[in-house]
C-alpha positions in Angstrom: -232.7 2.6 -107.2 -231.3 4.6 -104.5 -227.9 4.0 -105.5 -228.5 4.8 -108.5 -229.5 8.2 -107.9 -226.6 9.1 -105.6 -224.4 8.0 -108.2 -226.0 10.4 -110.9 -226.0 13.0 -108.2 -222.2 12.3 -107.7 -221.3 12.6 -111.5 -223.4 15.7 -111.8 -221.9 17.3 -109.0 -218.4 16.5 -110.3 -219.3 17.6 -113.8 -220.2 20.9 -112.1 -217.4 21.4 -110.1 -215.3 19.9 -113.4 -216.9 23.2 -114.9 -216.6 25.4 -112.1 -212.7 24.6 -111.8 -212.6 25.1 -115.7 -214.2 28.8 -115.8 -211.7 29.5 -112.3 -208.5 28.9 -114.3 -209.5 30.9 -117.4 -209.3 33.9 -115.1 -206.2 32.8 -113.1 -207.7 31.1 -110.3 -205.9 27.7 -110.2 -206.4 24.2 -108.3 -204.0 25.0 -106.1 -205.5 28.4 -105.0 -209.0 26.6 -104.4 -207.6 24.2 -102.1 -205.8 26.6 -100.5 -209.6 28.6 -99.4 -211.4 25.3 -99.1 -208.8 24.1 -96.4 -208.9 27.3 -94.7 -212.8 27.3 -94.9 -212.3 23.9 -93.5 -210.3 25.3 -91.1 -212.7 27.9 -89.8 -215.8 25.5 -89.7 -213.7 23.1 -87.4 -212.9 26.8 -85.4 -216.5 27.2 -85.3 -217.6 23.8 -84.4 -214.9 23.5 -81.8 -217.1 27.0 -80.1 -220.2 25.2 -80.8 -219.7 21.7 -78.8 -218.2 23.9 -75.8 -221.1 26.1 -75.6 -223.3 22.8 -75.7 -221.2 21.5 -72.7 -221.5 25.0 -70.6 -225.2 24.3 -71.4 -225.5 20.8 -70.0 -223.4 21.6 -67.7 -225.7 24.4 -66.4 -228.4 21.8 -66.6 -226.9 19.2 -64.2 -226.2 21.8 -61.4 -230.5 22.7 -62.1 -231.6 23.6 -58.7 -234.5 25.3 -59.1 -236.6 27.4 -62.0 -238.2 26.9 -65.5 -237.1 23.3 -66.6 -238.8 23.5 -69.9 -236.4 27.0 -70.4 -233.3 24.5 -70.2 -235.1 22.2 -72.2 -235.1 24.4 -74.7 -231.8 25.9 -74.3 -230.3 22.5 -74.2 -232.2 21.5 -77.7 -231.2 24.6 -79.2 -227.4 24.0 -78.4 -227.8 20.0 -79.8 -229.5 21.8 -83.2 -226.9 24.1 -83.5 -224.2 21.1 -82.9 -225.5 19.5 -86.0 -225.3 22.3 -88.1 -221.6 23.1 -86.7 -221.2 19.3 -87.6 -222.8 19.2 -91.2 -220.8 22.0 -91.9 -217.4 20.6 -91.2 -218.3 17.4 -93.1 -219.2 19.5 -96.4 -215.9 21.5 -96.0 -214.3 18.3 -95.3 -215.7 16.8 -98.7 -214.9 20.0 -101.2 -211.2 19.8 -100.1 -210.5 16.0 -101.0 -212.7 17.0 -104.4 -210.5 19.9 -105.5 -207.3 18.0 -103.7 -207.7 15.0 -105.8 -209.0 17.2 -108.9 -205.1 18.8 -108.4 -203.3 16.2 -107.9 -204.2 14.3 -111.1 -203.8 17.2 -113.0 -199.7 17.9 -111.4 -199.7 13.9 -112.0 -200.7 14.4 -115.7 -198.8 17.1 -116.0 -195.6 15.8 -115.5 -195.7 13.0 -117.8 -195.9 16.2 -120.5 -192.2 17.4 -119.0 -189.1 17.0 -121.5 -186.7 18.1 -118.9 -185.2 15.1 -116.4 -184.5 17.4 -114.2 -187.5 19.2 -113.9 -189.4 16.6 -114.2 -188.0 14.8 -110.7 -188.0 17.8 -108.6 -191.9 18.5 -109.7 -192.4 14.6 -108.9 -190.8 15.1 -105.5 -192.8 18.4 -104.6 -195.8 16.4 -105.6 -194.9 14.0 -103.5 -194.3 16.0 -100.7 -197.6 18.2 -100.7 -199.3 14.7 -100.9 -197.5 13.5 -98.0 -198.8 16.7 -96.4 -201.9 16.8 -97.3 -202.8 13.2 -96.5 -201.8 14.5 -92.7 -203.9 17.2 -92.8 -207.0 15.1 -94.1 -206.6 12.2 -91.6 -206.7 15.1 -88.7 -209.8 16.0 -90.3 -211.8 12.9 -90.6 -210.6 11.9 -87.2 -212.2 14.8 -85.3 -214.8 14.7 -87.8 -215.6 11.0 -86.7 -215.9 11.9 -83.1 -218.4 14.0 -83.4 -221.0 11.9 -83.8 -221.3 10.2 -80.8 -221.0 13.6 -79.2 -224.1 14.2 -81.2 -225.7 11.1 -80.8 -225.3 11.5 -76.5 -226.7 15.3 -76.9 -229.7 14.0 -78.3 -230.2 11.3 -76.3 -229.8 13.7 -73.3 -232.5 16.5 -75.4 -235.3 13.4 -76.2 -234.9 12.1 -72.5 -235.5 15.8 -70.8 -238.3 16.2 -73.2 -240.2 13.3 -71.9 -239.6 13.5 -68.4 -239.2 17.5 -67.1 -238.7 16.8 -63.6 -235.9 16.6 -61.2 -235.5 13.0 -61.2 -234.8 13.2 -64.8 -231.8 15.8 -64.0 -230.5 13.5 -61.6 -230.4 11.0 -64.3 -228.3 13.3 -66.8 -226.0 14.1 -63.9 -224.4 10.5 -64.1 -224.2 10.3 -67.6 -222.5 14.0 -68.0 -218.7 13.0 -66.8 -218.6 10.2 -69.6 -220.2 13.3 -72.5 -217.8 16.0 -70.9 -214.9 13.1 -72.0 -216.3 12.9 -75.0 -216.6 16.7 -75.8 -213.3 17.6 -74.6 -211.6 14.4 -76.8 -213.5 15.8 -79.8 -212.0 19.6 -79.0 -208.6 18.3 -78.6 -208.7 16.7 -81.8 -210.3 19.5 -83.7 -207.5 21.7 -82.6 -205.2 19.4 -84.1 -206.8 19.1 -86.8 -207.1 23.1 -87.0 -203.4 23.4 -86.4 -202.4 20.4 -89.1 -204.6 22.9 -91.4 -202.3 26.2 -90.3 -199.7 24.3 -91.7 -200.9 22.8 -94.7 -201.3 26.4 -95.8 -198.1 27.7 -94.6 -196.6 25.0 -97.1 -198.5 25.9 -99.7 -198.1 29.8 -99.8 
């Protein structure tokens, strides 16, 4: 039954986007414009997240050196920062997912419409610059999903760090986060040297396309 639903969900939310693309082009705004903003609003959520997980490490960072003062404050502070990590997070996924739709929404149409070419010539070199964006964008999407997938376990060790303080507010409980911290700093600064990869793979997507 569930699966059932998600699919309808998933063929309504194409039909609607099928639409939206639709009443875009009859006033000028093409495929290739969309994917354009949706990669660059991909681009600025990864920016975003990327601020996000290193203000969560400054946090628990602050947290391990605790010597003194209102443990449930840092409690807090730390929860807040693992909250506002998953929203940073959800975000990049749903970016993520609204390029490959209009992306693959494009690509069919260019792959459509070049069956509909007369002209040999033209014909090749439009195959060949489809090609070529594809090539490109395929980059771009891999750099995406791979910091994407790295996040989670950055997540998942936030929370574990957030349900563990919650339960146990004393200093012994710090002292416990302390020796798990140098193996989540790893973590955190593997998933900010692949967003920026990602975020530079992006740059140049756009560059290619403008």
């Amino acid at each position: 039954m569930r699966k059932l639903v998600l699919t309808i969900c998933a063929l309504m939310l194409a039909a609607c986007q099928g639409a939206y693309y639709e009443a875009a082009e009859q006033v000028g705004y093409h495929k290739r414009d969309i994917l354009v903003d949706r990669v660059e609003d991909s681009r600025d959520a990864q920016q975003d997240a990327e601020e996000q997980f290193q203000s969560a490490l400054e946090q628990l960072t602050e947290l391990t050196n605790f010597d003194g003062g209102d443990l449930e404050d840092m409690y807090e502070a730390m929860e807040e920062e693992y909250e506002s990590s998953r929203e940073a997070a959800d975000e990049v996924t749903a970016r993520i997912d609204a390029v490959e739709h209009v992306a693959e929404a494009l690509f069919a149409e260019w792959q459509e419409e070049i069956g509909q070419y007369s002209n040999a010539r033209f014909k090749a070199d439009s195959q060949a610059k489809l090609r070529e964006t594809r090539r490109r964008y395929d980059a771009m999407i891999v750099a995406m999903r791979k910091s994407e997938a790295k996040m989670e376990p950055v997540l998942s060790a936030l929370n574990d760090n957030v349900l563990y303080l919650k339960h146990n507010l004393n200093a012994k409980a710090v002292a416990a986060l302390q020796v798990e911290f140098q193996s989540i700093e790893r973590d955190i600064e593997a998933l900010i040297a692949e967003m920026r990869k990602a975020i530079a793979s992006s740059n140049a997507f756009i560059e290619s396309m403008q």
